[in-house]
C-alpha positions in Angstrom: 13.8 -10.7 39.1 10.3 -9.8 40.1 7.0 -10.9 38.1 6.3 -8.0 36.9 10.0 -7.6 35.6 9.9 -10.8 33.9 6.5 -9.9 31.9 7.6 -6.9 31.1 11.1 -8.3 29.2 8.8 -10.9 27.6 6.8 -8.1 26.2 9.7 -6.2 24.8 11.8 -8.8 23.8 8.0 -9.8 21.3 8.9 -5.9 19.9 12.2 -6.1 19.5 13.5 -7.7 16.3 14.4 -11.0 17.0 18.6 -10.5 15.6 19.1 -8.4 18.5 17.4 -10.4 21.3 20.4 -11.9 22.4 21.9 -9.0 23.3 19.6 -6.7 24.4 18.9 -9.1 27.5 21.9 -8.3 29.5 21.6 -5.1 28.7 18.2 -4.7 29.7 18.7 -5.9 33.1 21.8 -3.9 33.8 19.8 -1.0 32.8 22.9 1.2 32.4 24.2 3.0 29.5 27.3 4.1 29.5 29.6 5.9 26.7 33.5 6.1 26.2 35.4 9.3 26.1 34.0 10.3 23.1 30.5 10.2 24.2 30.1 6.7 22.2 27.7 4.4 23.5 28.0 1.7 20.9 30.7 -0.6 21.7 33.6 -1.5 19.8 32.3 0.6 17.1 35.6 0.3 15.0 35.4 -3.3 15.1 39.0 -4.0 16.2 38.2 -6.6 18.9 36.5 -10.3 17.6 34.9 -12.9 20.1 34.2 -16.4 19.0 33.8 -15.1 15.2 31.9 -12.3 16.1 32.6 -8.3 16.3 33.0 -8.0 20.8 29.8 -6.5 22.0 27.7 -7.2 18.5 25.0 -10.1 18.6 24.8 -12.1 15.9 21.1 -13.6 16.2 21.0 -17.7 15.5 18.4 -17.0 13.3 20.1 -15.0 10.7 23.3 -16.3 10.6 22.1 -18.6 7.7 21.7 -15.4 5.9 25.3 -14.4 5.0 28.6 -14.1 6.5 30.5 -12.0 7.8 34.0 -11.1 9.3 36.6 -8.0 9.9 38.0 -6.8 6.9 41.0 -4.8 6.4 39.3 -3.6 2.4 37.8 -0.2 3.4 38.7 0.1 7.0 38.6 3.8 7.6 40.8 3.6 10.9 42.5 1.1 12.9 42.8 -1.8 11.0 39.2 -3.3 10.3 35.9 -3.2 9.3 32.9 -5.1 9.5 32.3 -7.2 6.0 28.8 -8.7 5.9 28.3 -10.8 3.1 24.4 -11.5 2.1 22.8 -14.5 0.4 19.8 -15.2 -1.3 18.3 -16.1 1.6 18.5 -12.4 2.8 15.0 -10.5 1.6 13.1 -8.6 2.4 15.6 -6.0 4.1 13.7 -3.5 6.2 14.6 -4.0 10.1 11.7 -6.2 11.0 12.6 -9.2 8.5 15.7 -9.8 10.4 18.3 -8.5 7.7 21.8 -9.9 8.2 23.9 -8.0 10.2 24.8 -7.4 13.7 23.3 -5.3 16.4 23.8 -3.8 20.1 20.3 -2.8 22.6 20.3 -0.4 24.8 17.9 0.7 27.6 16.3 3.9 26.4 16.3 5.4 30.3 18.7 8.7 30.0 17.9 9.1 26.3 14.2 9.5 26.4 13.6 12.6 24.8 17.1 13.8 23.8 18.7 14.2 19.8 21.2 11.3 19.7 24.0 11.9 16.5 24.7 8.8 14.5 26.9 8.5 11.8 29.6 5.6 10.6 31.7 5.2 7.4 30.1 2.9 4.6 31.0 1.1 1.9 29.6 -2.1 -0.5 30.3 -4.3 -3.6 28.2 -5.8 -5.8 24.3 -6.2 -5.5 24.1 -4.8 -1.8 24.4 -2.0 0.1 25.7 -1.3 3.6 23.4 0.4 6.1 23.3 1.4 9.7 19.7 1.2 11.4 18.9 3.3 14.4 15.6 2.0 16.3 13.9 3.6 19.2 11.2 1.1 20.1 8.5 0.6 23.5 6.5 3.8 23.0 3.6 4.6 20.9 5.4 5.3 17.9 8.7 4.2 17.0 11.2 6.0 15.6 14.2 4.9 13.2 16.9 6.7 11.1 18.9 4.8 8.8 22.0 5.7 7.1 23.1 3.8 3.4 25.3 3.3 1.2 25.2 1.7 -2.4 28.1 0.0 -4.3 30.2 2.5 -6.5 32.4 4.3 -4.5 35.9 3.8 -4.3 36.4 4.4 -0.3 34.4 4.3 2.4 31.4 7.2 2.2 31.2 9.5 5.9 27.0 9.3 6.7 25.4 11.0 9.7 21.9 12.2 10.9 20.3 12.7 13.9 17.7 10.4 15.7 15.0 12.1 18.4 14.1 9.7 21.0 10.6 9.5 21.8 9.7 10.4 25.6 7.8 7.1 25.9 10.6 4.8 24.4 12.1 2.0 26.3 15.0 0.6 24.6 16.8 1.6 21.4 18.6 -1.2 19.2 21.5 -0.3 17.1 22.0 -2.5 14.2 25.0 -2.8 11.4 23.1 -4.4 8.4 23.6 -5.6 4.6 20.8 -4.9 2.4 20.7 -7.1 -0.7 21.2 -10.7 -1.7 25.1 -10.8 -3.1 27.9 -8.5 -2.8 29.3 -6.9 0.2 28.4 -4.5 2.4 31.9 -2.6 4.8 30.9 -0.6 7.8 33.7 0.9 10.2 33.6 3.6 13.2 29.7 3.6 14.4 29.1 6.2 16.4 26.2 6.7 18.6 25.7 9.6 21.7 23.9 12.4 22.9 26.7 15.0 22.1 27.4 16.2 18.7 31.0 14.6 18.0 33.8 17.2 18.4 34.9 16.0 15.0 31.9 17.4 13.0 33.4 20.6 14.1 29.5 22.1 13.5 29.1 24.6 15.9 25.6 23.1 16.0 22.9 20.2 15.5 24.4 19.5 12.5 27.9 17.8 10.8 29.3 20.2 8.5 28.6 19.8 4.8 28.7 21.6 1.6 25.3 23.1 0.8 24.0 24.8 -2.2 25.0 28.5 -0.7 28.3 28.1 0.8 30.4 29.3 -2.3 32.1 32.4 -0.9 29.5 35.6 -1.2 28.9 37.0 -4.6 31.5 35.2 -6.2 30.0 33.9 -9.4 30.5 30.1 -10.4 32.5 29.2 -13.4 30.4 26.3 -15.3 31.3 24.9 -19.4 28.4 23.8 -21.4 28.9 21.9 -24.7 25.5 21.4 -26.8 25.9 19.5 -30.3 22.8 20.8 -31.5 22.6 18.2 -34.3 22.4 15.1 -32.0 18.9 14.0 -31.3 19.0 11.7 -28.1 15.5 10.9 -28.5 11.7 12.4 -29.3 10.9 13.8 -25.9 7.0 12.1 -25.0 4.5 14.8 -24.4 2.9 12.9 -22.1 5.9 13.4 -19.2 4.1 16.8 -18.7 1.0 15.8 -16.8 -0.6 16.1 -13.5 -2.7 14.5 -10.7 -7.0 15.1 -10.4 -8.6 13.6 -7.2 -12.3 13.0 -7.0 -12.7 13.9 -3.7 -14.6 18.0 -2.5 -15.7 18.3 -6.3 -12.6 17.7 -7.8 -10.3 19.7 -5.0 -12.8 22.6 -6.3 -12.2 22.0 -10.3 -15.6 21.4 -9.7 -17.9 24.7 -8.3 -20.7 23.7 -7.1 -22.8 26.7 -6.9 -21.8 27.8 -10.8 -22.7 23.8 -10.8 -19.6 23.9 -13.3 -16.4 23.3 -14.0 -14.5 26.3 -12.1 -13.4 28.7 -15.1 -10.2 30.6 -13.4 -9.1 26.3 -12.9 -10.0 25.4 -16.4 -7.7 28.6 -17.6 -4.8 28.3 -15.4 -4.7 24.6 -16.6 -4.9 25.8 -20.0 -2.5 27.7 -19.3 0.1 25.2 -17.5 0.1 22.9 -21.0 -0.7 19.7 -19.2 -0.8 16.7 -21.5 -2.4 14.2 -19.1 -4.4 13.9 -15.9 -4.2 11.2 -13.8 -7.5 10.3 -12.2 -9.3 9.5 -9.5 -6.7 10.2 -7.6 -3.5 8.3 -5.3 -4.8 6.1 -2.5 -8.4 6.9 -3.6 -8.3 4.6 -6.5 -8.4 1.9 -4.8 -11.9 2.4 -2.8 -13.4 4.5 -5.5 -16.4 2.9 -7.8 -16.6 4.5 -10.6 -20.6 4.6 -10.5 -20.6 6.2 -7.5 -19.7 9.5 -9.6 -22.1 9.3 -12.9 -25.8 10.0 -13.4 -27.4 12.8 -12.3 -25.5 14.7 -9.8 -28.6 15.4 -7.3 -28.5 11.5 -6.5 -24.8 10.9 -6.5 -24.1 9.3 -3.0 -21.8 10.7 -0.5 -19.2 8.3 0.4 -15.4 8.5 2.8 -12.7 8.7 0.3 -10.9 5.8 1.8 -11.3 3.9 5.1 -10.6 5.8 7.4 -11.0 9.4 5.1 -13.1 11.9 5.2 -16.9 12.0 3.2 -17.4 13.8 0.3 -20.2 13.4 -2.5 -19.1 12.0 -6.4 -19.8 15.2 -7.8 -16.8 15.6 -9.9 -16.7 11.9 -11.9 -16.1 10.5 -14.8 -17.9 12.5 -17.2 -16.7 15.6 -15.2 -13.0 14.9 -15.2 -13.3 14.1 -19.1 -14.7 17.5 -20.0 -11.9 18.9 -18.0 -9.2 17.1 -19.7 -11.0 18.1 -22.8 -11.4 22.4 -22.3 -7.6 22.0 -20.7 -6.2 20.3 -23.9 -5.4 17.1 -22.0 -6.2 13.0 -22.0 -7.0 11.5 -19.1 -5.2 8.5 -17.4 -7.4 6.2 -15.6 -6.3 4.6 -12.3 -8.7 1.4 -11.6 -9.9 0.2 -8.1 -7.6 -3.0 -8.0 -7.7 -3.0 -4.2 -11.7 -3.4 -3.5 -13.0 -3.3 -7.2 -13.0 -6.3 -9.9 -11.7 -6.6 -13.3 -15.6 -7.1 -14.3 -16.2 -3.3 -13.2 -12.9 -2.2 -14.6 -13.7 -3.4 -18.0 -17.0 -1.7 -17.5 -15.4 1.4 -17.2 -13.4 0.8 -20.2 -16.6 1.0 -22.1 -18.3 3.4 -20.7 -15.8 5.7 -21.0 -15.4 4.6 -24.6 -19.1 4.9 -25.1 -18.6 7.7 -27.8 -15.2 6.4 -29.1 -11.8 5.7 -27.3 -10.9 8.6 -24.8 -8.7 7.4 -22.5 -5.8 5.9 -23.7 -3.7 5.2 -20.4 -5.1 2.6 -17.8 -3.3 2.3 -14.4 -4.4 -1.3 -12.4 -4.0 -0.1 -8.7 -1.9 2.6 -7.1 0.3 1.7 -3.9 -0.6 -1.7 -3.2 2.4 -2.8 -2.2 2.3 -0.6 0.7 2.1 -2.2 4.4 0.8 -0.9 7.1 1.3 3.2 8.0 -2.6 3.8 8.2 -5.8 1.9 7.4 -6.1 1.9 4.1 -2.8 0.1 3.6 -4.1 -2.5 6.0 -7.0 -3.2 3.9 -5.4 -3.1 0.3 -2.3 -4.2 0.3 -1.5 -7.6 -0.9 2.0 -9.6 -1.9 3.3 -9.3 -5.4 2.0 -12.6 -6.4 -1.5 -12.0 -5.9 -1.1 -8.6 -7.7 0.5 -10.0 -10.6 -2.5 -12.4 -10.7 -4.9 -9.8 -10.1 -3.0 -7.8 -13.2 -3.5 -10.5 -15.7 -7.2 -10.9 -15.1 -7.9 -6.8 -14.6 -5.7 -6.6 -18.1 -7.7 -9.5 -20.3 -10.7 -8.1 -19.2 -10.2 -4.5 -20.4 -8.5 -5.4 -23.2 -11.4 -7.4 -24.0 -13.2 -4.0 -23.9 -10.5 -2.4 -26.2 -7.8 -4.0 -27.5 -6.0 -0.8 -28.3 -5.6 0.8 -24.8 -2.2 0.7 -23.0 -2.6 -0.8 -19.1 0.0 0.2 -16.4 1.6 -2.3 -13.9 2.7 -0.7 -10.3 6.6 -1.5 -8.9 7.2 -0.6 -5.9 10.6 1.6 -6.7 9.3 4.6 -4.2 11.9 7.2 -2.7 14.6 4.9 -4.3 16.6 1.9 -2.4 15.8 4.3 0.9 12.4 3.1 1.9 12.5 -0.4 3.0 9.7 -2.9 0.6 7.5 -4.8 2.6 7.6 -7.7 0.5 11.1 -7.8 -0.8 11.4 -7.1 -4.8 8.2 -6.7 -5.6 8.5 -4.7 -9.3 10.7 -7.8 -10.9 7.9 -10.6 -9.4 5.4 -8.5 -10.9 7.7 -8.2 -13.9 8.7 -12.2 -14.3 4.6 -13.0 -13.5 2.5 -10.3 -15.8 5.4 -8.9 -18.0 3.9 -10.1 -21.4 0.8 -8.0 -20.7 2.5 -4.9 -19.6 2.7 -1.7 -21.1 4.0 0.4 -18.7 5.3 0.3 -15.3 4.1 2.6 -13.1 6.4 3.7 -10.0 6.7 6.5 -7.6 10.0 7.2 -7.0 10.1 11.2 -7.6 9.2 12.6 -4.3 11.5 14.7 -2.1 12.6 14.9 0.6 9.7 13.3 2.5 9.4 14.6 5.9 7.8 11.9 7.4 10.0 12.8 11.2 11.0 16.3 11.6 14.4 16.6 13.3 15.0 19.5 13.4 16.6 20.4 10.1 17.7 24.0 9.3 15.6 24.8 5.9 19.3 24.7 3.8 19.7 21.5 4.5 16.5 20.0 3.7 16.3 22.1 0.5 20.2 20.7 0.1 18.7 17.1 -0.1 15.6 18.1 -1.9 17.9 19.4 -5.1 20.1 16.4 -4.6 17.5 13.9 -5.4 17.1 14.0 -8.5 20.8 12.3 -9.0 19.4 9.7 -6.9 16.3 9.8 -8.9 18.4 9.0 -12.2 19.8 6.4 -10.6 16.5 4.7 -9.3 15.1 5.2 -12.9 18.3 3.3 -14.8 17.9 0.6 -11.6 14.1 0.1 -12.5 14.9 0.1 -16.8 17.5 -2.6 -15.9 14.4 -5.0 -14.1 13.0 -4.7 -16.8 15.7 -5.5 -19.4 15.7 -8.9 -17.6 12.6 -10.1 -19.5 14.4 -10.1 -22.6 15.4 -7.2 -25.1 12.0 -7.5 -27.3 9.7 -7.3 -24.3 11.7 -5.2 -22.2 11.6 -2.4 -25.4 7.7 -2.7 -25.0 6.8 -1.6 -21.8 7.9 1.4 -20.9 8.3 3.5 -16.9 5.9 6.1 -16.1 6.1 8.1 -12.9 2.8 8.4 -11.9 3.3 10.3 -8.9 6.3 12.5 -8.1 7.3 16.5 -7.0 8.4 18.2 -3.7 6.7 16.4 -0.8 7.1 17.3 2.9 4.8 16.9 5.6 1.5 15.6 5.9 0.5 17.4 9.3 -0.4 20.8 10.5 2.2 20.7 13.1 5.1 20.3 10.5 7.7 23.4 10.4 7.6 22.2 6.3 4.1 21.0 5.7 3.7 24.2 3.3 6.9 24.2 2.0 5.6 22.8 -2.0 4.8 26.3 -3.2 8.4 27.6 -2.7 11.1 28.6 -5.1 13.3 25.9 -4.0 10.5 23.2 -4.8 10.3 24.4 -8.3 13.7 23.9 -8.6 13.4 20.6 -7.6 10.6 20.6 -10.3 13.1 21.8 -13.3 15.9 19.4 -12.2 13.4 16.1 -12.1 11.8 17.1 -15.1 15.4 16.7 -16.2 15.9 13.4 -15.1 12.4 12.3 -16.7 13.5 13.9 -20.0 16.7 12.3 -20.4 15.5 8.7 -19.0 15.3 6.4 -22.5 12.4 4.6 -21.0 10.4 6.9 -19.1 7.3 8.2 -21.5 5.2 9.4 -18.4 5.3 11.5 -15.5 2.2 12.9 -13.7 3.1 15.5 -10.8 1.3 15.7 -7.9 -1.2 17.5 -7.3 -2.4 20.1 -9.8 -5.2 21.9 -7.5 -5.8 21.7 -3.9 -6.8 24.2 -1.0 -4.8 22.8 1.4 -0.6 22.8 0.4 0.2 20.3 -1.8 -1.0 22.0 -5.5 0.7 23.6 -7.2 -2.7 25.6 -7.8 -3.9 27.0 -4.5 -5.7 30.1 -3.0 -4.8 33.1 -1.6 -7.6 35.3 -0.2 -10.2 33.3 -1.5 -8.7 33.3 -4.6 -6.4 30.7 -7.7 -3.7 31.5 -8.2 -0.2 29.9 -9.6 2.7 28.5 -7.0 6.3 28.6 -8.0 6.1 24.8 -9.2 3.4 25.8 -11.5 6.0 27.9 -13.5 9.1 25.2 -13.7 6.5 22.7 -15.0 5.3 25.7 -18.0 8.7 26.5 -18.7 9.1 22.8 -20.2 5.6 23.0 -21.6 5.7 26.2 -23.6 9.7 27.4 -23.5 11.2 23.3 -24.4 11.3 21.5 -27.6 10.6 18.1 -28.3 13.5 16.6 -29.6 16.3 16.1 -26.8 19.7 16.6 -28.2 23.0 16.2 -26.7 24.7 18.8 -23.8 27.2 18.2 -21.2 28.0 20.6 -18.3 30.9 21.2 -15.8 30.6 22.7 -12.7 31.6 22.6 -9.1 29.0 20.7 -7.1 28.1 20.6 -3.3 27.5 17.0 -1.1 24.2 16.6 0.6 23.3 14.8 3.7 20.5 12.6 4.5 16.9 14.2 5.4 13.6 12.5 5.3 13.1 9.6 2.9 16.0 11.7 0.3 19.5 9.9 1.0 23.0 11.5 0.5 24.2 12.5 -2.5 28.0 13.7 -3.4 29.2 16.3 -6.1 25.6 17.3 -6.9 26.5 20.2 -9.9 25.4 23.8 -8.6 24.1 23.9 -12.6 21.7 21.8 -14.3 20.9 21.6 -18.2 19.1 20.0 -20.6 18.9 20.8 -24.1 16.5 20.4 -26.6 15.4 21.3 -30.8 11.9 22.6 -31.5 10.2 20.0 -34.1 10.7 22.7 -37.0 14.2 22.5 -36.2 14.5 26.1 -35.7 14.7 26.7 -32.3 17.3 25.4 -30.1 16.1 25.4 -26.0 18.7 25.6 -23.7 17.5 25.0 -19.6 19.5 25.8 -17.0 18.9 25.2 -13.3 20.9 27.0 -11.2 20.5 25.1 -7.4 22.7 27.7 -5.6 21.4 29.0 -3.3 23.1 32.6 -3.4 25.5 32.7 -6.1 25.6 32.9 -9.8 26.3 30.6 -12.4 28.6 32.0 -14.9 28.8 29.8 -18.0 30.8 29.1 -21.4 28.7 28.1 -23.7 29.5 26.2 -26.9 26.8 25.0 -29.7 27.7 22.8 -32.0 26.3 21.4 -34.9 24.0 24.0 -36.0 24.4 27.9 -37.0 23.6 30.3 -34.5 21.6 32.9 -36.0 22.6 35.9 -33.3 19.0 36.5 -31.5 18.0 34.5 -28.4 14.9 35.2 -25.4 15.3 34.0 -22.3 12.8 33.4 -20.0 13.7 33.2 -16.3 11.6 31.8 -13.2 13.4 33.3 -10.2 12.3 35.0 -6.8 13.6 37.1 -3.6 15.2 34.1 -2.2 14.8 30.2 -2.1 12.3 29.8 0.0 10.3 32.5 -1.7 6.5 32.3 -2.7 3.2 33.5 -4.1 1.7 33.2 -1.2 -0.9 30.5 -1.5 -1.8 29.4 2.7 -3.7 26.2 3.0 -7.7 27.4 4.2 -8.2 27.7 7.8 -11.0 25.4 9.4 -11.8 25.4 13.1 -9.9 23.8 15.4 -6.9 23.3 12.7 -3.6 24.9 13.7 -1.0 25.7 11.0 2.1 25.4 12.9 4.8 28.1 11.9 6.8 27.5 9.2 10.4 27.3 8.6 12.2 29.8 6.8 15.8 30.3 5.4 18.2 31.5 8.0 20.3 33.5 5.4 17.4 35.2 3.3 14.1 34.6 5.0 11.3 35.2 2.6 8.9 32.6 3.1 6.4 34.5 5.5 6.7 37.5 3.0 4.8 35.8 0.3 2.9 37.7 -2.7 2.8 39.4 -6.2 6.3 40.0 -6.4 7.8 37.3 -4.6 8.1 35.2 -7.4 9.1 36.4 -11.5 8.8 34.8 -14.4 9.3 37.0 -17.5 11.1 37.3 -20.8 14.4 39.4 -21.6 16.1 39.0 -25.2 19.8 37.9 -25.3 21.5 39.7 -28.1 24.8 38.9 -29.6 24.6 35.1 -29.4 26.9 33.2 -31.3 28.2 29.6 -31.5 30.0 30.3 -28.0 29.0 32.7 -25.9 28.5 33.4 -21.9 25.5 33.5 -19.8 24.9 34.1 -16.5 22.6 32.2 -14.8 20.9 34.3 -11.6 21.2 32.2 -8.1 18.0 30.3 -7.4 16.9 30.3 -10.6 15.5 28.3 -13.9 15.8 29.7 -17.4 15.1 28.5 -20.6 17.2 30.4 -23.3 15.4 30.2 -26.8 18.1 30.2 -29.2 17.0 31.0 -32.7 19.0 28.2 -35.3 19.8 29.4 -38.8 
């Protein structure tokens, strides 16, 4: 071996994740890969053979091994007669790939699969507190790239996952690794499958496995769904505040602010109005944690100009405190408050606790921090983040501080529940450290575990499938949120009743860059779907009283307020979020549903979901009793939802209006495009292969309108249009 050879194997082998060292030496030097007759590169993927204790052709790093054990398990074997059983300790957290999880792996030299879609997929299964997951690494370039495939405990045989990994041009090895995620439990994994051919057995006819989406019921065939309401059952008092949005300081406010009027912009203010927001959560994300809060008061001639972040762009504090407070005020909303726990002090929090209160209490809701917990990914991570300790710490002097200012304000904690179990934490179980530490001074725990799907790598995805996932999420949403209330049920059942969850970011969420196929995909149809069914979630969540979506305005293409030809105007997501505002009640009563559902596969940061119902509802009583609100979101894609629908507890007095947000198809829009600046390129954007109607965007493209529903009695049938949210208003006797 040459010199030159040698550093170069140090240098990777420093990259690599230590588990898989071992291994990846020999192959490394053979610098071969070479696949079975299957087109399998991984080696003895069905775990049949065993040498010395270990899987044949795994590594099983010395450094792990105190971390769990493991062995070939005929429980959940999905053929031949083993699987892989890893069982975790407490020794095993953090999880993410470069904390040495426990599990097995096999290296490969990236050589012939530089720049080629390699198709992954395995059968999964766990038990207990873990879950079994399948990490896919391309490592050596510039960026690497990973896909992962999970599965949680709960099902009763092993669950088929797949996805597809695109390996960067500049990559020199890639390191497939069979993992347990958790800290008890078991985790079964059987028939990995890695190679640059799709696998004759997905049968796909393309890039992708087969699956069930939202549009594959046969053509115009309407869906059969039964709905029971029992319209006397209260569930609970639904909190106004779950119907808010997200301000950010930066370019006047996102142009709340106009700067020539040198006012607040009036079509904003109306359209806001308008929405029914209840709360705006201010300054805004990642910004909090750089902003100071003088920067944006006092005469707005000698306001400074300042970057919005390290690393961000400049902008000048004209739209500040005293700005964002008149705008909550001529919109009918309260503010919530998100302090500079990153670079600011609890001395300057507490100050703007009484400044703001100057004239009396106006804010109510105060946030300590936003993402802190976040490591690496850009600059401003790198010079925030901090371990959960030191936060916690940082929480109890930020919170006796501003309480000193007011007693009576409620102060938010941040977990780290993001995107659900699928995004790895960078400093294991940060929300119950924070929760054992700070808990007694809590009022609410602030996560953001409501965006979908997260594009942060674009493979390819056909726009079905992605919009598949994005409507599948909120299942996995409910289950983050019941995950999260259980942490906090471990401080005891009189604390644990006293701090409540509020999602203070959340809604559809793509891609970040102006080269994504999806980066303008929030103003679609499909995203206010995905709007409706979360809302959903939220609603029916005992412990959630919050939920801020993000972002209410922005030129660019994540509002759901944006411009077309110079001009506001209203996105699709606007419309799901006024249907709860000014067609819902606010007591939730009971309603159960049965329908045929479809499974999802993995995209982005959204993981796979199974029997996800084609029809959503959630029902609800006006205060006066009167009313009875029935929402139903139908996530097909094409077909109808034809449902039976019985009320119960409550006379049905025979009239009904139902108000329907629909449009010419799912990817369907108003036709809001994010502004052009020079030297900015807007790459084209995906659109549905079946109905494309994203590229037509504009007055009609969207509906939302009133029809009244005669005849209505204590069962009747509806018919819910494809792609499409209604609220029926059900007049109660």
């Amino acid at each position: 071996m040459t010199k030159g050879r040698k550093r170069m194997l140090k240098l990777l082998l420093f990259c690599v994740p230590v588990m898989l060292c071992g291994f990846f030496v020999a192959h490394f030097l053979n610098g071969e890969v070479t696949a079975d007759q299957s087109g399998n590169i991984v080696k003895n993927g069905g775990f049949e053979q065993e040498t010395g204790g270990v899987p044949t052709g795994w590594s099983l790093e010395k450094k792990v091994r105190p971390k769990g054990e493991l062995a070939l398990s005929k429980k959940f074997a999905h053929s031949g007669q083993f699987s892989l059983s890893l069982m975790p300790n407490r020794k095993n957290t953090p999880w993410d790939i470069g904390h040495d999880p426990y599990g097995v792996g096999q290296g490969f030299p990236a050589g012939r699969l530089r720049g080629k879609k390699i198709y992954i997929s395995a059968w999964l299964a766990a038990e207990g507190d873990t879950a079994a997951a399948i990490d896919v690494v391309a490592l050596g370039g510039k960026v690497p790239a990973l896909v992962e495939l999970k599965q949680n405990a709960g099902e009763s045989k092993p669950v088929f996952r797949d996805d597809v990994l695109e390996v960067p041009k500049d990559a020199v090895f890639l390191v497939v690794a069979c993992v347990a995620q958790g800290t008890s439990g078991t985790a079964y994994i059987d028939d990995v499958f890695v190679s640059t051919e799709v696998p004759a057995s997905w049968n796909s006819g393309g890039t992708f496995p087969p699956e069930v989406q939202p549009g594959s019921a046969a053509p115009g065939a309407a869906i059969e769904a039964r709905v029971a309401i029992d319209a006397s059952k209260e569930i609970r008092n639904i909190p106004a505040t779950l119907y808010g949005m997200n301000l950010e300081w930066i370019w006047d406010g996102n142009g709340i602010w106009d700067k020539d009027r040198n006012a607040l912009d009036p079509r904003i203010v109306s359209l806001t109005k308008d929405l029914g927001t209840t709360l705006l959560r201010f300054p805004g994300g990642i910004f909090s944690d750089f902003y100071h809060w003088r920067d944006g008061t006092g005469a707005q001639a000698k306001r400074p100009t300042t970057k919005s972040m390290p690393g961000g762009a400049e902008s000048v504090h004209r739209f500040g405190t005293d700005e964002a407070l008149a705008f909550a005020a001529q919109t009918g909303s309260h503010l919530l408050i998100t302090v500079n726990a990153g670079t600011g002090t609890a001395q300057e929090a507490a100050d703007w606790v009484r400044y703001v209160n100057r004239n009396g209490r106006q804010v109510e809701y105060w946030e300590v921090g936003n993402e802190l917990y976040i490591k690496g990914g850009q600059r401003a991570f790198d010079e925030s983040t901090m371990p959960p300790e030191r936060y916690a710490q940082k929480f109890l002097e930020f919170a006796r501080a501003m309480r000193a200012a007011d007693s009576g304000i409620k102060i938010g904690a941040i977990g780290d529940e993001n995107f659900g179990d699928i995004a790895s934490h960078a400093y294991g179980d940060w929300t119950s450290k924070v929760l054992s530490i700070a808990g007694k001074e809590i009022d609410f725990l602030s996560i953001h575990n409501g965006y979908s799907p997260v594009l942060f790598q674009d493979k390819g995805a056909p726009l079905r499938r992605v919009y598949g996932a994005m409507l599948a999420a909120p299942e996995l949403l409910r289950n983050s949120l019941a995950a999260t209330a259980a942490k906090v049920q471990t401080l005891g059942p009189e604390r644990a009743a006293h701090i409540r969850l509020a999602i203070t970011e959340w809604g559809p969420y793509f891609q970040l860059t102006p080269d994504g196929r999806y980066v303008d995909h929030v103003k679609t149809l499909g995203s206010a779907l995905y709007v409706a069914s979360a809302m959903k979630a939220f609603i029916e969540s005992p412990q959630t009283d919050i939920a801020t979506g993000f972002k209410l305005v922005d030129p660019l293409f994540q509002g759901w307020i944006g411009k077309r030809n110079g001009e506001w105007i209203t996105t699709a997501p606007y419309y799901a979020l006024q249907l709860y505002t000014r067609h819902f009640g606010s007591v939730l009563v009971s309603s159960n549903t049965q329908v045929a559902g479809y499974n999802s596969q993995p995209v982005g940061l959204v993981g796979a979901a199974s029997n996800v119902p084609y029809l959503d509802i959630v029902a609800s009583r006006g205060s006066d009793g009167r009313t009875l609100y029935v929402m139903g979101i139908n996530k097909n894609f094409d077909q109808p939802v034809k449902a039976q629908i019985a009320i119960a507890g409550r006379t049905v007095s025979g009239e009904a209006t139902a108000w329907t947000l629909n449009g010419t198809g799912v990817d369907a829009n108003t036709g809001t495009r994010p502004f052009e600046a020079p030297g900015v390129r807007w790459a084209k954007q995906e659109a549905d292969s079946a109905n494309p109607r994203f590229n037509s965007g504009g007055d009609n493209e969207i509906t939302f309108r009133s029809s009244p529903v005669p005849g209505i009695k204590s069962k009747f049938e509806y018919t819910f249009p494809a792609h499409s949210v209604t609220s029926l208003e059900v007049r109660l006797r």
